[in-house]
KEMIDREN-683531 format. One record per residue: z, x negated, y of N, C-alpha, C, O, CB in turn. Coordinates in steps of 0.001 Angstrom, whole numbers, plus 500000, padded with zeros to 6 digits. Atoms other than C-alpha are relative to their C-alpha. Glycine has a CB too. Layout:
<pts>
pt nc3 Z; nc1 X; nc2 Y; cac3 Z; cac1 X; cac2 Y; cc3 Z; cc1 X; cc2 Y; oc3 Z; oc1 X; oc2 Y; cbc3 Z; cbc1 X; cbc2 Y $
...
</pts>
This chain:
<pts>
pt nc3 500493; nc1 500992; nc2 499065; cac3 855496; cac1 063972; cac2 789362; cc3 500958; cc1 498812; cc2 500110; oc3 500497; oc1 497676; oc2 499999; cbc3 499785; cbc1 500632; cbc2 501367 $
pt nc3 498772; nc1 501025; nc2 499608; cac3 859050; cac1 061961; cac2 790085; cc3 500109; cc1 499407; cc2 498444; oc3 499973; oc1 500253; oc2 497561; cbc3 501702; cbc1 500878; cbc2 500704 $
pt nc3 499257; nc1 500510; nc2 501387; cac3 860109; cac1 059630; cac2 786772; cc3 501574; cc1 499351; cc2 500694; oc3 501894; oc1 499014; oc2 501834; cbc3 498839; cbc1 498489; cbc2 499022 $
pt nc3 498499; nc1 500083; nc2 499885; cac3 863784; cac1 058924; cac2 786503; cc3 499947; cc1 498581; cc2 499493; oc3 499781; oc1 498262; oc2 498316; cbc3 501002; cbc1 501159; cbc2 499097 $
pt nc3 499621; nc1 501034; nc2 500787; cac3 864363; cac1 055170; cac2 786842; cc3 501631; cc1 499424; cc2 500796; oc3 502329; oc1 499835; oc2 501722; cbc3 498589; cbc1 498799; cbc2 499978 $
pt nc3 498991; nc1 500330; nc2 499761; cac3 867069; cac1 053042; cac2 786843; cc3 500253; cc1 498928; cc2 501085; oc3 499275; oc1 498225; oc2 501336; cbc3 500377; cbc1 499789; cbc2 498970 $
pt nc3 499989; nc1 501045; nc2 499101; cac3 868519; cac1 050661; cac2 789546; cc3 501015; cc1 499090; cc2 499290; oc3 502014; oc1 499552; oc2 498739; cbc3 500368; cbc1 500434; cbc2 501506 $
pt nc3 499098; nc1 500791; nc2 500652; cac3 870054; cac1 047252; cac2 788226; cc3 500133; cc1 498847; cc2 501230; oc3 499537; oc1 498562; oc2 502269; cbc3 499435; cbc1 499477; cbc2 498421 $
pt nc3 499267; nc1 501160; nc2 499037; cac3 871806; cac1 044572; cac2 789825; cc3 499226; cc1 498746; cc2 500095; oc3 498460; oc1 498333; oc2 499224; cbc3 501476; cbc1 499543; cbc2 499437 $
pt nc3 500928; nc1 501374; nc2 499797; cac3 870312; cac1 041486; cac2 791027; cc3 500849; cc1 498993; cc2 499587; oc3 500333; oc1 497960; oc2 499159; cbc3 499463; cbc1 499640; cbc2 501563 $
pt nc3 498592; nc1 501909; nc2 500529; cac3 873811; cac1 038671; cac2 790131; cc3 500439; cc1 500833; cc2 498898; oc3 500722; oc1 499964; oc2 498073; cbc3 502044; cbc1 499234; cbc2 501469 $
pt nc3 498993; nc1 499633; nc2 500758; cac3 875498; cac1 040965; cac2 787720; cc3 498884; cc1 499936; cc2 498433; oc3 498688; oc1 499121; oc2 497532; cbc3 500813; cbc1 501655; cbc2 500617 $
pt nc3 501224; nc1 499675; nc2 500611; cac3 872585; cac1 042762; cac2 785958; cc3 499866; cc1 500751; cc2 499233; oc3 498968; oc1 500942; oc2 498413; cbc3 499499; cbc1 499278; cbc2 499557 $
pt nc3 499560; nc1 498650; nc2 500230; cac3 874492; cac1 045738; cac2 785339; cc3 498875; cc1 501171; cc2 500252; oc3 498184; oc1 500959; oc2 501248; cbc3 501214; cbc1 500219; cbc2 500917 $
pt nc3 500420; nc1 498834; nc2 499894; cac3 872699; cac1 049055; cac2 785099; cc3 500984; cc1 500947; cc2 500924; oc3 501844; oc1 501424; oc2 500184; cbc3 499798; cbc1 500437; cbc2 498660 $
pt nc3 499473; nc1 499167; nc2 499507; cac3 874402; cac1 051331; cac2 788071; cc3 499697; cc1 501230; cc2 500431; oc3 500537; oc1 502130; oc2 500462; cbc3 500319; cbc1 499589; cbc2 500573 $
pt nc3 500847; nc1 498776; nc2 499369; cac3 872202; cac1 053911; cac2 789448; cc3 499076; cc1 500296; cc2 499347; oc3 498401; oc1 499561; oc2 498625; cbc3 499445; cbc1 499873; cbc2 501225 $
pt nc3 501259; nc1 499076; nc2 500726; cac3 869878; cac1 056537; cac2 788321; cc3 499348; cc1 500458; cc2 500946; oc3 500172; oc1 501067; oc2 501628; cbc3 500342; cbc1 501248; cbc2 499091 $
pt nc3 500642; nc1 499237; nc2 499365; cac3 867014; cac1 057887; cac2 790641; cc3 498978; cc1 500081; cc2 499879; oc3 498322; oc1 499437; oc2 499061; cbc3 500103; cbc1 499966; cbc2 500850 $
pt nc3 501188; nc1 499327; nc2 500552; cac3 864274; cac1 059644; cac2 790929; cc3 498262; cc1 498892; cc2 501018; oc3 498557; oc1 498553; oc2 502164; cbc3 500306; cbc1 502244; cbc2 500585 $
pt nc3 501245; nc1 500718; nc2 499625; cac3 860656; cac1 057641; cac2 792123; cc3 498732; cc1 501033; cc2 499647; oc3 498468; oc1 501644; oc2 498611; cbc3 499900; cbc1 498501; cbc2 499126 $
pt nc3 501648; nc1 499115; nc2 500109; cac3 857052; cac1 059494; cac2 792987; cc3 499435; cc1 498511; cc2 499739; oc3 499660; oc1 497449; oc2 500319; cbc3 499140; cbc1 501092; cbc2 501801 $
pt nc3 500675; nc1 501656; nc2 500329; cac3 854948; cac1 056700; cac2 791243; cc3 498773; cc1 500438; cc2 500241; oc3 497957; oc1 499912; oc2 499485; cbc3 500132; cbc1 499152; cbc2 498327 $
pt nc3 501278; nc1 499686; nc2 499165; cac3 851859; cac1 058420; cac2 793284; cc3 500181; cc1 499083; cc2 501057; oc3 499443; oc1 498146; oc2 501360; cbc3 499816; cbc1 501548; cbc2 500553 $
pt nc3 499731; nc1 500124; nc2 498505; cac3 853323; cac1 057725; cac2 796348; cc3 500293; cc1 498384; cc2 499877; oc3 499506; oc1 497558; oc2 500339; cbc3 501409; cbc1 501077; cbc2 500683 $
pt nc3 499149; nc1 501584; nc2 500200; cac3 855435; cac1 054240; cac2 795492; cc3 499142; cc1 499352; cc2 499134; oc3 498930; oc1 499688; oc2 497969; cbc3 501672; cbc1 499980; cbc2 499242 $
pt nc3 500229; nc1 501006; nc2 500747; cac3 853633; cac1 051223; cac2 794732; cc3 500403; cc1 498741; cc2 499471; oc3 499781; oc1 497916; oc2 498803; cbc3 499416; cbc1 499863; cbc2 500265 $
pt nc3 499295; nc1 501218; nc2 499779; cac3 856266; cac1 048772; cac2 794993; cc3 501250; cc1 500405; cc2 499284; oc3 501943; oc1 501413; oc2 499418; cbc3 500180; cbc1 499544; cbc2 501566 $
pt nc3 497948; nc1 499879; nc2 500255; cac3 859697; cac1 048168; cac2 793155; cc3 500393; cc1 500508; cc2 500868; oc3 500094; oc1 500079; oc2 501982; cbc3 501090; cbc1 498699; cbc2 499966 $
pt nc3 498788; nc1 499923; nc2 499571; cac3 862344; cac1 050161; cac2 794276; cc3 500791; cc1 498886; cc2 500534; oc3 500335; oc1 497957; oc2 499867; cbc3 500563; cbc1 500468; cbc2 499132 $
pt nc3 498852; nc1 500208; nc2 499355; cac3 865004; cac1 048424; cac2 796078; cc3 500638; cc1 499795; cc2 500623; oc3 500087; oc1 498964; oc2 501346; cbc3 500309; cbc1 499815; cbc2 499969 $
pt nc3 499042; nc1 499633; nc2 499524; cac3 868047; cac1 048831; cac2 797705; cc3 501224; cc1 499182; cc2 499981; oc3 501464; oc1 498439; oc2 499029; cbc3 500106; cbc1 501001; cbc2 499561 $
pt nc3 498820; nc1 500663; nc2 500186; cac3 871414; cac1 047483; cac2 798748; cc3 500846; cc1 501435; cc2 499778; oc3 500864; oc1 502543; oc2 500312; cbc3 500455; cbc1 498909; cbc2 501329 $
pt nc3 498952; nc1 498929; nc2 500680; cac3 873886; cac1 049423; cac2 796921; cc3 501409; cc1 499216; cc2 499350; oc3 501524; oc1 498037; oc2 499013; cbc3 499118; cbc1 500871; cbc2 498607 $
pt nc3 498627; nc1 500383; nc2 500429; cac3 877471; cac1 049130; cac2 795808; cc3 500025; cc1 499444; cc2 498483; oc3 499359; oc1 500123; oc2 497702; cbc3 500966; cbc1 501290; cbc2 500138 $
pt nc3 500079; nc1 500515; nc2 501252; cac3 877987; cac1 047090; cac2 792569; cc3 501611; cc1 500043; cc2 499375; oc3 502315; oc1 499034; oc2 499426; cbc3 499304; cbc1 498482; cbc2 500108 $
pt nc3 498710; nc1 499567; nc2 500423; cac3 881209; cac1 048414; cac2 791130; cc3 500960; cc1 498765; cc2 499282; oc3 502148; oc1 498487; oc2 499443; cbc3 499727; cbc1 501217; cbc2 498977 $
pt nc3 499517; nc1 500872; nc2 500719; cac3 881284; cac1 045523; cac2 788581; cc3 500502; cc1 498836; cc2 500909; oc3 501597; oc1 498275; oc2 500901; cbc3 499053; cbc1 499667; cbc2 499027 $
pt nc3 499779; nc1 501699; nc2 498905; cac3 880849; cac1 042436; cac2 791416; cc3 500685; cc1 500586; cc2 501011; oc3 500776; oc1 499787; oc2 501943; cbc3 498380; cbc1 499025; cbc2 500830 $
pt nc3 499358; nc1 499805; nc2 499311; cac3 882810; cac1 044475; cac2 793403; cc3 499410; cc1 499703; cc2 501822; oc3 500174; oc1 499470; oc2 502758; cbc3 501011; cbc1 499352; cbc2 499362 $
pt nc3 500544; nc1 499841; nc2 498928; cac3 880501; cac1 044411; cac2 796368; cc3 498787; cc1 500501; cc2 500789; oc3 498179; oc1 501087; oc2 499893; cbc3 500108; cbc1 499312; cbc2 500137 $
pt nc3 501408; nc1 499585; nc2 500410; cac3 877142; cac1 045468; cac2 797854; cc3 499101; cc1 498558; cc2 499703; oc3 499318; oc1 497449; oc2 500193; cbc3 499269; cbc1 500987; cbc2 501328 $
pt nc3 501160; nc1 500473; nc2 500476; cac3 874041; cac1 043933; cac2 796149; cc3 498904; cc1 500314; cc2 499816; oc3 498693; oc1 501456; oc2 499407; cbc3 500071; cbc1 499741; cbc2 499316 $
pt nc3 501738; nc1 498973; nc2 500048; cac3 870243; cac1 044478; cac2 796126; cc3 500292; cc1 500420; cc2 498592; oc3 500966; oc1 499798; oc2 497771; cbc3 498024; cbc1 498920; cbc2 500134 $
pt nc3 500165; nc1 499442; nc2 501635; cac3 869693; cac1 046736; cac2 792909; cc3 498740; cc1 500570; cc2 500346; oc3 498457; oc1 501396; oc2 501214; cbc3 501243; cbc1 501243; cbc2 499239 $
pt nc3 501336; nc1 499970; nc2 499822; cac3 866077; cac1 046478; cac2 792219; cc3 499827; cc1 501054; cc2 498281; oc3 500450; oc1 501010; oc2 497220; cbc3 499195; cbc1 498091; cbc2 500214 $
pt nc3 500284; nc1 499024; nc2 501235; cac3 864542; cac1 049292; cac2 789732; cc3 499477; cc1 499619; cc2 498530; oc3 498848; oc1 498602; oc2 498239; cbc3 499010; cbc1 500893; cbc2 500454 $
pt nc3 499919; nc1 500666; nc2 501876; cac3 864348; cac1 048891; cac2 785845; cc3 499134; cc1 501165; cc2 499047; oc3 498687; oc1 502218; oc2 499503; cbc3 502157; cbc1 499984; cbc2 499169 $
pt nc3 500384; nc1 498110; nc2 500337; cac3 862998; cac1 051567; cac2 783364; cc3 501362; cc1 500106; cc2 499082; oc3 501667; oc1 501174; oc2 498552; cbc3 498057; cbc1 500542; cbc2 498782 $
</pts>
């Protein structure tokens, strides 16, 4: 049911996160403010495949 996608950075555009999405349930991009290791701060990281 869940597919495994990825979350990427919105300024960088790094690949950081891996999670899981019900694409029954979710009709909308993923995203999230999350830590961006590279820019060294948080940033939305919107989902990728």
């Amino acid at each position: 049911m869940a597919d495994i996608v990825g979350l990427q950075c919105t300024e960088c555009k790094d690949r950081n996160y891996v999670t899981l999405v019900n694409k029954k349930k979710a009709t909308k991009k993923l995203e999230k403010s999350k830590f961006c290791p590279k820019c060294g701060k948080h940033t939305l990281h919107k989902e990728c495949k």
